[in-house]
C-alpha positions in Angstrom: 154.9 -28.8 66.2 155.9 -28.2 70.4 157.5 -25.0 68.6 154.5 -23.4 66.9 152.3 -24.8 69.4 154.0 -22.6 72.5 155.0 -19.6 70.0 150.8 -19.4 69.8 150.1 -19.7 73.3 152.4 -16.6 74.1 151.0 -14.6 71.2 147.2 -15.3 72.9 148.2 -13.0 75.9 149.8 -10.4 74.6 148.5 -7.0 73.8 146.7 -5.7 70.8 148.4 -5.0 67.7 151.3 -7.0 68.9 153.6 -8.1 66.5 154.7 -11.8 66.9 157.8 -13.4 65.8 157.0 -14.1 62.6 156.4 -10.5 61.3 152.6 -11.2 61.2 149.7 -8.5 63.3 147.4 -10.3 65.4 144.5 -8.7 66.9 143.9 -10.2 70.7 141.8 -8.1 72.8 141.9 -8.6 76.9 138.2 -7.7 77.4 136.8 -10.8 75.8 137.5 -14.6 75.9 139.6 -15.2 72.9 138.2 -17.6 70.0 139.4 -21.1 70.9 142.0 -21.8 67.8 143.8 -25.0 66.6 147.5 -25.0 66.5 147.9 -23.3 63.4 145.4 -20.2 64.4 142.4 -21.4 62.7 139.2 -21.6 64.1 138.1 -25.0 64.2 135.1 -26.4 63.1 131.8 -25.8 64.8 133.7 -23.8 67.1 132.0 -20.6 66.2 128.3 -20.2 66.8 127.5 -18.1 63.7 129.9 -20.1 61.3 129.3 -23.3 59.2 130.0 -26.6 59.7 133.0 -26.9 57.7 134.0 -23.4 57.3 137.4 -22.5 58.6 137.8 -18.6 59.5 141.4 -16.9 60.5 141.7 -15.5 63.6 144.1 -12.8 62.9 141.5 -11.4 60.2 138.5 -11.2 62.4 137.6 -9.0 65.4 134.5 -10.0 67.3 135.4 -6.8 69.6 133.5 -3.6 70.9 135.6 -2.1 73.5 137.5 0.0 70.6 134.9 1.5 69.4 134.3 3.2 73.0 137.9 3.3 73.6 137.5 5.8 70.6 135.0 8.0 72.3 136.1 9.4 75.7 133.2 9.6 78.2 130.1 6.6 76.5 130.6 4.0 78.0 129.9 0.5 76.8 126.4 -1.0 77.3 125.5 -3.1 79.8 124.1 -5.7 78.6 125.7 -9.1 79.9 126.4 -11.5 77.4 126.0 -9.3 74.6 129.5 -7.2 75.3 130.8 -10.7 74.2 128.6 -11.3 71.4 130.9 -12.4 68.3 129.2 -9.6 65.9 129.0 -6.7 68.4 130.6 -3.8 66.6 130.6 -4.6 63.7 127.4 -2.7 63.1 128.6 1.3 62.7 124.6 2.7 63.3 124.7 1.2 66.5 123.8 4.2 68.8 125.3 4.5 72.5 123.6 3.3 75.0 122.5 5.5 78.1 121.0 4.0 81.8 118.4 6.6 82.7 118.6 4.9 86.9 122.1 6.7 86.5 121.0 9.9 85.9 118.5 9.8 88.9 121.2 8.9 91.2 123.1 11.8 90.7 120.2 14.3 91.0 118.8 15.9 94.0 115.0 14.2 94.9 112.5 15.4 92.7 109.0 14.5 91.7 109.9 11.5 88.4 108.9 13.8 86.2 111.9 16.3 86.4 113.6 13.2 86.9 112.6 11.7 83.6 113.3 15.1 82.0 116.6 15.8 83.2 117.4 12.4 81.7 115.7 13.0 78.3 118.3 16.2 78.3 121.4 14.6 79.3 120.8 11.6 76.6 120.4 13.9 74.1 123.5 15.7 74.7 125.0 12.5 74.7 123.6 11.7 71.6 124.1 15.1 70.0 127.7 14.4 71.0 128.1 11.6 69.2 126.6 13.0 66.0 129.1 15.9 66.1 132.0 13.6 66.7 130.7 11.5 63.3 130.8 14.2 61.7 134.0 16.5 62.1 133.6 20.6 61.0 129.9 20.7 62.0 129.0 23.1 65.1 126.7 22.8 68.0 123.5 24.9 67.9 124.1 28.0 69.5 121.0 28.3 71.8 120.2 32.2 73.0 117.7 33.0 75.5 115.4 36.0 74.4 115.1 38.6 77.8 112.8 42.1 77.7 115.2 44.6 77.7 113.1 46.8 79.8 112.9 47.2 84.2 110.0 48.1 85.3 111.7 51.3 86.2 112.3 51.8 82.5 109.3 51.3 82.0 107.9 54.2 84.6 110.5 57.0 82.9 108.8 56.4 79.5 105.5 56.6 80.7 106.8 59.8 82.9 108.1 61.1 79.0 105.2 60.6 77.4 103.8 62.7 79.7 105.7 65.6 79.3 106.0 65.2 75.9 102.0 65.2 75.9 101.9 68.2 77.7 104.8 70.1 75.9 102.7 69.4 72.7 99.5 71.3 74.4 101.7 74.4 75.3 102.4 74.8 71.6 99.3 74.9 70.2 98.2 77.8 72.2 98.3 81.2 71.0 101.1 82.2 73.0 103.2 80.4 70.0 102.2 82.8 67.3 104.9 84.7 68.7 106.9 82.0 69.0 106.2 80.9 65.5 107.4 84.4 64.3 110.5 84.1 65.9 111.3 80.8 64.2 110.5 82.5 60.6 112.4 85.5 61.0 115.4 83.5 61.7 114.6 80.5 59.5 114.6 84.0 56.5 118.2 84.8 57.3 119.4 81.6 57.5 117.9 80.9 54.1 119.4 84.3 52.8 123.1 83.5 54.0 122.8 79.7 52.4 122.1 81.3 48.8 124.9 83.3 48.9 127.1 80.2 49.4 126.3 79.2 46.1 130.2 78.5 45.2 132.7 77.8 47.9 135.4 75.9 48.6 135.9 72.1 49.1 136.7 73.1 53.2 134.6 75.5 53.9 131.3 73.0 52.9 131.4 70.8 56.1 130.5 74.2 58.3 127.7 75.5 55.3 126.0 72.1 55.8 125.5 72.6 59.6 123.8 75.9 58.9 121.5 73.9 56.4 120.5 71.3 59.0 119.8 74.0 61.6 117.6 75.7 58.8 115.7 72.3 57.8 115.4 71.8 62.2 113.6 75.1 62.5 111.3 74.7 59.5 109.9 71.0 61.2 110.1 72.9 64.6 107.7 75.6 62.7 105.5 72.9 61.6 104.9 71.0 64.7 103.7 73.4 66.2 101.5 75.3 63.7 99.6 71.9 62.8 98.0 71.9 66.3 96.8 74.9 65.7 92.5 74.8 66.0 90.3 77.4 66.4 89.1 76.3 69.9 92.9 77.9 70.9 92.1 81.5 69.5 89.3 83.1 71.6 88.6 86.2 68.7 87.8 85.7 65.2 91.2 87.6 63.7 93.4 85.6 66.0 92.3 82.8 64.2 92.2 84.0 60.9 96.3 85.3 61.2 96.7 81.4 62.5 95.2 80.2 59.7 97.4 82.7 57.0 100.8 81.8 58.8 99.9 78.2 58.8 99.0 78.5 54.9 102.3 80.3 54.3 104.5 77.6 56.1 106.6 75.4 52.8 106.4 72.1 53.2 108.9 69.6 52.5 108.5 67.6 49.3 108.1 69.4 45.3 107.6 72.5 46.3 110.1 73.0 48.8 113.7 71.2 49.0 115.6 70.6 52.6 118.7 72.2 52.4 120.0 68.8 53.9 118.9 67.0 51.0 119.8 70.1 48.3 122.7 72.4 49.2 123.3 74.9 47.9 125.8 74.1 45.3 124.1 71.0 44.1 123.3 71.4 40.6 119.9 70.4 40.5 119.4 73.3 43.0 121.0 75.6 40.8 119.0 74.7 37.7 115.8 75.1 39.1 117.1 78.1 40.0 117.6 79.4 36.5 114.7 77.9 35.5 112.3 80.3 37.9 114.3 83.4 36.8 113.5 83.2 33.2 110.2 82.5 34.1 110.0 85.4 35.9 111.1 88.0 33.3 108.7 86.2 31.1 
């Protein structure tokens, strides 16, 4: 009985999971008072506050400790609470939330009105809190949280106005009569280039790529040709045939959509081009 009596007493101070002579784990932490056992590492009875009288518990079975489950979560620390570190069933809930001392936060802040005070600890909590979800929970991510700014300096801000301007006033230069002239220039070119792109009905494979530049500098000068004719009003033309030559060129300008195809959107080897082409031919010898 001396034996097992001092091979007991020199298992209570060791560390935890320390393996004793007899092959057998015991559990001992050094941050609370250990159970008060019997020589043969039983709890005795009435010896623990939330056991029976009668009821015999083993020792090496159950751990009344909460310092693990802290030691397992680098930077929370333990409540502080007094007696209730050391209460037999702490940790053994695994809801139990973190605590946090708000006083702790306000002594590492700068003075402020308690207000920011109480807010700056409302924030800190929760990332402590949020923390401790994300660690329940392994493969989740934090919230990524992106802060919204206006693009836009009020210098910016004074070049588009400036733009707007001139675009404003560019748009008044082409509705004058001076741009019947211009207009005619655009058409007389706009007719060759529309001449030379059906004659490139069939062509090669690596000759296409240069064909379909000339097509989008045809479709630019026919939506340069109607910008400016659709500003045209009769308050611009001082005589009476001025106007009414306005008013013929602005009836003879295509418009995009069935009657007229963009050479962008149609080239002219597409077949659908082609057929339609046919099909106004034999309409004209009928």
């Amino acid at each position: 009985m001396r034996r097992v009596k001092s091979l007991f007493l020199k298992s209570k101070h060791k560390k935890e999971n320390d393996i004793s002579e007899d092959g057998n784990e015991t559990t001992i932490s050094t941050n609370v008072n250990p159970v008060q056992t019997n020589t043969l590492g039983l709890v005795p009875e009435g010896g623990h506050p939330f056991q029976s009288e009668g009821s015999i518990r083993s020792a090496t079975t159950f751990n009344p400790v909460m310092a693990p489950t802290y030691r397992s979560h680098p930077g929370i620390q333990p409540p502080n609470r007094g007696g209730a570190l050391h209460h037999p069933l702490a940790g053994m809930i695994p809801t139990a939330q973190p605590y946090w001392n708000g006083d702790a936060v306000s002594t590492t802040l700068p003075q402020h009105n308690p207000a920011e005070l109480a807010s700056e600890a409302r924030r800190v909590a929760g990332y402590v809190m949020e923390q401790q979800q994300y660690r329940a929970y392994p493969g989740t991510q934090r919230a990524q949280q992106y802060e919204v700014r206006n693009p836009t300096t009020p210098e910016e801000e004074q070049k588009k106005a400036l733009l707007k301007e001139e675009k404003k006033a560019r748009r008044e230069q082409n509705a004058s009569k001076e741009s019947v002239r211009q207009v005619r220039r655009l058409i007389r070119e706009k007719y060759r280039l529309d001449i030379y792109l059906w004659g490139k009905r069939t062509v090669q494979k690596s000759v296409k790529p240069t064909i379909m530049e000339k097509c989008k500098k045809a479709d630019d000068i026919l939506k340069r040709i109607i910008f400016i004719v659709d500003d045209w009003t009769e308050e611009l033309f001082d005589e009476g045939d001025e106007w009414e030559l306005a008013k013929m060129i602005k009836r003879g300008i295509p418009r995009p959509g069935d009657d007229h195809v963009l050479w962008e959107t149609s080239p002219p080897w597409d077949k659908a081009r082609l057929r339609d082409e046919s099909d106004n031919s034999s309409e004209d010898e009928r």
